[in-house]
C-alpha positions in Angstrom: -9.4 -28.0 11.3 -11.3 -24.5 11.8 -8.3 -23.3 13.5 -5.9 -24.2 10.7 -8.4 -22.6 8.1 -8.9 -19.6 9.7 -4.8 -19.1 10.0 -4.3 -20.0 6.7 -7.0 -16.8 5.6 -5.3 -14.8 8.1 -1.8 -15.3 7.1 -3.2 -14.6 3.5 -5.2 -11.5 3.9 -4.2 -8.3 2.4 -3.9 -5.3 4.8 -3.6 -1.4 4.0 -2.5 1.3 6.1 -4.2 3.8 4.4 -3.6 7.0 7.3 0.1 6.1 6.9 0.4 5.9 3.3 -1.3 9.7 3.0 1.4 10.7 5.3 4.3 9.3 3.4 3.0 10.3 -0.1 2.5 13.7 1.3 5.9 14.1 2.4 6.7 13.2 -1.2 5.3 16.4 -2.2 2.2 14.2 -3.9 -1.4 16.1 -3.9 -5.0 15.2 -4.4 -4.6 11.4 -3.0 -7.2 9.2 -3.2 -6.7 5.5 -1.7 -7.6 3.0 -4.1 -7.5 0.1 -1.9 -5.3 -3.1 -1.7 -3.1 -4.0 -4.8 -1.9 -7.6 -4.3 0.6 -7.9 -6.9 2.4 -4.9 -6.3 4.9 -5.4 -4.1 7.6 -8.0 -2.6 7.7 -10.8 -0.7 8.2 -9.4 2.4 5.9 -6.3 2.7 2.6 -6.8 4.2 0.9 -4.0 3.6 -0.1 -2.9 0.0 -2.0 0.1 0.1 -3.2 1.2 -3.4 -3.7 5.3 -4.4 -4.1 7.7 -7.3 -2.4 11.1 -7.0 -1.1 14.3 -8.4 2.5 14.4 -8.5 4.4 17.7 -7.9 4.8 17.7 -11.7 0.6 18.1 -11.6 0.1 14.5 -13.4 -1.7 11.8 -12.5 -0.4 8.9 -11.4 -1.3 5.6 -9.6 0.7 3.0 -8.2 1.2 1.2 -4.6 2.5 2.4 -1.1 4.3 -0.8 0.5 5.4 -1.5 4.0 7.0 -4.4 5.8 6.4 -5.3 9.4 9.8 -4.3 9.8 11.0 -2.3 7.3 10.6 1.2 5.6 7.5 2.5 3.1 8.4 2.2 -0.6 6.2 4.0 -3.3 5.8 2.2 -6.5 3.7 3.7 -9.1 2.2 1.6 -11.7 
C-alpha cells in the first residue's frame, strides 16, 4: 500500500527546471528574471515541467507567465 502511495505523489508532483528556463528566456531576449516557482495550471497535458518566472521583456515591461517542458519535447513560454 506504501508503495502505491508513494507512486501516486510521485507521479503527481510538480517539477521545475529552473537553470533551463533562464537559459531559454534569455535567448528570448527577456531580462531581469526571477523564478517564481511551479505554476500547476499553466501548461498541457503532456509537459512535466512548469517552471514559473517574472521578467522584463525586450520591450522593458513586466511580465510573468510559465516556461513548460515535456520529457520529450521542446520549451514553450507562456505568459500569463
Amino acid at each position: 500500500m506504501k508503495t502505491i502511495l508513494l507512486l501516486i505523489v510521485l507521479l503527481t508532483i510538480g517539477c521545475t527546471k529552473s537553470d533551463d528556463t533562464i537559459r531559454i528566456l534569455k535567448d528570448q531576449g527577456y531580462t531581469n528574471i526571477t523564478i517564481t516557482g511551479y505554476n500547476h495550471f499553466s501548461c498541457g497535458k503532456g509537459d512535466k515541467f512548469k517552471t514559473g518566472f517574472t521578467a522584463l521583456s525586450q520591450a522593458n515591461k513586466v511580465v510573468s507567465g510559465t516556461v513548460c517542458t515535456g520529457l520529450f519535447k521542446g520549451s514553450t513560454i507562456r505568459l500569463d
